[in-house]
Wavefront OBJ file of the C-alpha trace (Angstrom):
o trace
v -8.596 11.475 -15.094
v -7.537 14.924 -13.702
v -4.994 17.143 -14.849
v -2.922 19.808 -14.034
v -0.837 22.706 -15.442
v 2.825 22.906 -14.381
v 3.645 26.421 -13.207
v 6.734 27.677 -11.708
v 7.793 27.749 -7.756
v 11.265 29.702 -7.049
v 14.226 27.994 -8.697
v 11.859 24.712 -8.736
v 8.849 23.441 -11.107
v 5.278 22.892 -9.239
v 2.303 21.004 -9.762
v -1.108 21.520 -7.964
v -2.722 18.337 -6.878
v -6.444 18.460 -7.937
v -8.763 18.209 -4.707
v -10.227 15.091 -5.776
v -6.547 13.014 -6.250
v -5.829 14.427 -2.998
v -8.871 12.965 -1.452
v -9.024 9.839 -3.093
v -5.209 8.938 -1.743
v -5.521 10.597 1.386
v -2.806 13.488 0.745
v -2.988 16.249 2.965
v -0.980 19.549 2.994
v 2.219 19.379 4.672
v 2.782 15.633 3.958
v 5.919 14.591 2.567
v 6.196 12.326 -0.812
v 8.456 10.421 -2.522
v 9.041 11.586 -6.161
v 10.701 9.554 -8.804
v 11.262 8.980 -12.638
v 9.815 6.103 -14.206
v 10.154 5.249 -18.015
v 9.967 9.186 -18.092
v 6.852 9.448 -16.295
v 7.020 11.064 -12.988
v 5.699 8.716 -10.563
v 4.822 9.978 -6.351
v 4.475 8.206 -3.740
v 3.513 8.720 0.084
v 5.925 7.474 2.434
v 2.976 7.401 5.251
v 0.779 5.203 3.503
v 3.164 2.330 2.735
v 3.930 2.890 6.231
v 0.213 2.800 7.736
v -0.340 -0.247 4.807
v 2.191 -2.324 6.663
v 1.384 -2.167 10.143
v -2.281 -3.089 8.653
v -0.994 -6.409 7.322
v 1.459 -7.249 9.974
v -2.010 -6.623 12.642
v -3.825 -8.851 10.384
v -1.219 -11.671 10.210
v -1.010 -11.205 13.984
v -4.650 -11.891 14.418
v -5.034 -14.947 12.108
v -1.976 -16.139 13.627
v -3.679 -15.395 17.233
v -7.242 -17.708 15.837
v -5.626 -19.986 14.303
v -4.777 -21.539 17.664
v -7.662 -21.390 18.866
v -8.699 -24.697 16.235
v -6.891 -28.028 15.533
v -6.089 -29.815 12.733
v -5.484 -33.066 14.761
v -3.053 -35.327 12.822
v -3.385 -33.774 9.859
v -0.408 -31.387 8.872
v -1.039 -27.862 6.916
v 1.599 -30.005 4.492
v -0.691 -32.589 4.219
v -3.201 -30.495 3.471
v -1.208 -28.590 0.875
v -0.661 -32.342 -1.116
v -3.913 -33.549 -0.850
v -4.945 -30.379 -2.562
v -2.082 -30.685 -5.237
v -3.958 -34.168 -5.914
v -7.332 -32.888 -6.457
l 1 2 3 4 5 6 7 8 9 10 11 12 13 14 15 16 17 18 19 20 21 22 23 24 25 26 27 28 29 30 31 32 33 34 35 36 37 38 39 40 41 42 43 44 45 46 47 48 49 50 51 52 53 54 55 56 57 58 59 60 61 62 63 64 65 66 67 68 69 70 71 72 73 74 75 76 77 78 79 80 81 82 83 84 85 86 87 88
């Protein structure tokens, strides 16, 4: 766990981001964040990476959507499927 020392910025309160947080969640200078209060914890959060997180998944479900025709089932419904498993 890092920490950090609050200091003062103008009007405003500032925290410096240790190197290694800003590594390890990708935060680079410049970037804009999303900052919140949480059960009186301040929690931030980077707009970009939900963002870039998102378009990941939606690729992905593209591309299993994409393979999955390439195999059949034959008669046998994903439903079906779904049941038998239920059964055991």
């Amino acid at each position: 766990m890092s920490q950090a020392t609050v200091g003062k910025w103008g009007d405003s309160l500032a925290i410096r981001v240790p190197l290694d947080i800003a590594r390890a969640s990708g935060l680079s200078e410049g970037e804009r964040v999303d900052i919140e209060t949480l059960d009186g914890d301040i929690l931030i959060r980077r707009p970009a990476a939900r963002t870039r997180g998102r378009s990941e998944a939606e690729a992905a479900a593209a591309e299993i959507i994409g393979e999955s025709k390439r195999f059949s089932l034959g008669a046998i419904s994903i439903r079906d499927l779904i049941e038998e498993g239920r059964r055991g």
